[in-house]
N, C-alpha and C positions, 0 to 999 in steps of 0.2 A: 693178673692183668688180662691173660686171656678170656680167663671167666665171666669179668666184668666187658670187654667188648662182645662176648658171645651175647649176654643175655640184654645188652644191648641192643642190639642186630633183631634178636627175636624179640623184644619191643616195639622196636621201630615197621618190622616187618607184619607183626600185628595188630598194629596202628593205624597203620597205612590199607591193613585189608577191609577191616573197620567200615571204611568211610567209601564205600563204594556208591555212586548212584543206587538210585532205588529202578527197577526193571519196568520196564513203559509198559505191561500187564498188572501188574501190582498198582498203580496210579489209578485214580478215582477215574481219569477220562477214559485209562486204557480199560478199567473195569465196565463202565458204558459201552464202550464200542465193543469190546468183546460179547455182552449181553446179548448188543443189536443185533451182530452178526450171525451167535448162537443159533437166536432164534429165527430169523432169518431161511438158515440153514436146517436146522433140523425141529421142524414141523411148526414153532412158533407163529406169532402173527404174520401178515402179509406186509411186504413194504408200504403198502400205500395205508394200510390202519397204524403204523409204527409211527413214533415221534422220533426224529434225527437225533440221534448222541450230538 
């Protein structure tokens, strides 16, 4: 009985991690804005030739 609610538990617990959001840099928008700012930053185009994310 124990066994069977142990591997339960770590079912449930792996199920559950699973299904996390996905992280707001991994996302196609945060992929854009990350680029913008990239380059931006380091040597990239100038804000005013750049197209807005």
């Amino acid at each position: 009985m124990k066994r069977i609610i142990g591997v339960f538990l770590l079912l449930t617990f792996f199920a559950s991690a699973c299904h996390s959001p996905k992280p707001y840099y991994k996302t196609a928008k945060g992929k854009k804005k990350q680029k913008y700012y990239n380059d931006l930053q380091f040597g990239g185009k100038s804000a005013s030739q750049m197209k807005k994310p």
